[in-house]
C-alpha positions as a printed Julia matrix, in Angstrom:
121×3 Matrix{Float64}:
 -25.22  20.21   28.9
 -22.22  20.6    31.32
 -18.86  20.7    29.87
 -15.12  20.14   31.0
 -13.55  23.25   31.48
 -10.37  22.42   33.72
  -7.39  19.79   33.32
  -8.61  18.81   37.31
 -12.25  18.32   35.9
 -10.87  15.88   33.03
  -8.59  13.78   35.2
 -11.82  12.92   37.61
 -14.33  12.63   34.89
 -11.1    9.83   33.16
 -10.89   8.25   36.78
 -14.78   7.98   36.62
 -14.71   6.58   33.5
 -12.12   3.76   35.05
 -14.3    3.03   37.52
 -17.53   2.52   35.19
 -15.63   0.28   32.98
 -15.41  -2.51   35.47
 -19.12  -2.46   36.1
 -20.42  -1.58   32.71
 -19.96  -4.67   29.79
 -21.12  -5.43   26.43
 -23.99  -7.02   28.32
 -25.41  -3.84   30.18
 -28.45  -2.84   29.51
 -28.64   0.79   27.8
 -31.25   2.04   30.57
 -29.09   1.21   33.15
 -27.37   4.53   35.3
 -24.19   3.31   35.18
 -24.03   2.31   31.19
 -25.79   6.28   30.82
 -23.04   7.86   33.25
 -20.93   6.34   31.26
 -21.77   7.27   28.27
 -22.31  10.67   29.19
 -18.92  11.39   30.69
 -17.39   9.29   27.73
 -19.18  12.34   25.49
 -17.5   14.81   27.93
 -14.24  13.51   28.0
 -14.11  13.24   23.97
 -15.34  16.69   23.52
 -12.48  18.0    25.73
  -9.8   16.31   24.15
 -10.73  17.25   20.87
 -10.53  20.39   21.89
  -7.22  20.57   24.13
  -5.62  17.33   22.34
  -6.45  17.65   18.81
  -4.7   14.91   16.26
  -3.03  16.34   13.43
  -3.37  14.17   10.2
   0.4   13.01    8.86
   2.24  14.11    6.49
   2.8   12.22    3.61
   6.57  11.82    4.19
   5.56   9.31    7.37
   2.58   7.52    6.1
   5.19   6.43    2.92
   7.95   5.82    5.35
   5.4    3.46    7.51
   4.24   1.94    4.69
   7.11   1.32    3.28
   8.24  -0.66    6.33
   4.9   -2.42    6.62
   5.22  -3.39    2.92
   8.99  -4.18    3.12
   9.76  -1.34    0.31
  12.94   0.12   -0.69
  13.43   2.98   -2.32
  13.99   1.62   -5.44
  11.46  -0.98   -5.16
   9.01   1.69   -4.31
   9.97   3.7    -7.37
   9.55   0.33   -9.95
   6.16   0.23   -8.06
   4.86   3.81   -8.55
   6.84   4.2   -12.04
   9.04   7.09  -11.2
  12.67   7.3   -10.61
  14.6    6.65   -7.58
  15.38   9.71   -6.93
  12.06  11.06   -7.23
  11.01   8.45   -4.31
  14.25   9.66   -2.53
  12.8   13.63   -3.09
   9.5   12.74   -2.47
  10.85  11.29    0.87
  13.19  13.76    2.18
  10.06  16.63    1.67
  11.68  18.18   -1.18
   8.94  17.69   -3.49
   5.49  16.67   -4.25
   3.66  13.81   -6.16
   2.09  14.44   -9.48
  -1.64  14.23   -9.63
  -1.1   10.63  -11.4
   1.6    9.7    -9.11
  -0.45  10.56   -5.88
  -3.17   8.54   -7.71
  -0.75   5.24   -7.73
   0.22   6.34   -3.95
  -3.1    6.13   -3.22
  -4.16   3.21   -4.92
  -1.26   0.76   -4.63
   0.04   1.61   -0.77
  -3.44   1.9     0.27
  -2.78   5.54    1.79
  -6.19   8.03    2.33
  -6.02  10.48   -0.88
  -6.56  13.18    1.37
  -3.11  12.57    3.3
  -1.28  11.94   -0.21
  -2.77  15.35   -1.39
  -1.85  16.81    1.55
  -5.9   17.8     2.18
């Protein structure tokens, strides 16, 4: 199968894909050319990015940070939560050190954060 090799290549196989979208719905048929062009340059386009634009997990500093917002956390209410001093939460926040193995269990478990981002996998 053909691949995207250039930036030039990717920017007309995205316009293509702009175009397709406002012919192609939920209700179009799989067997029809435009739903498989679609789907075919959709493949393209998502192997090239991967590639070229590749996401980087987070760090665990962030996803706490976020989560703390989302939550409405402080630091100290973080610590009562987790069992573990404020300024463990406060190192653990600045990068300065790492969760225990029980700690990044309750990190896990009670913020609702991927154990492979919490032990940094």
């Amino acid at each position: 199968m053909a691949k995207i090799k250039t930036e030039k290549q990717y920017k007309a196989a995205c316009a293509r894909i702009e175009e397709l979208l406002k012919v192609v719905s939920n209700n179009t048929p799989t067997d029809d050319n435009n739903f498989l062009e679609l789907d075919l340059i959709s493949d393209l386009v998502a192997d090239y990015e991967e590639e070229h634009f590749p996401v980087k997990a987070p760090a665990l500093v962030d996803v706490l940070k976020l989560r703390m917002y989302e939550l409405g956390l402080t630091q100290t209410k973080l610590s009562e939560l987790l069992n573990v001093s404020p300024s463990r939460v406060s190192e653990y926040l600045s990068g300065k050190c790492e969760p225990t193995l029980k700690v990044a269990r309750e990190m896990s478990r009670k913020l609702n954060i991927d154990a492979d981002i919490v032990l940094g996998v």
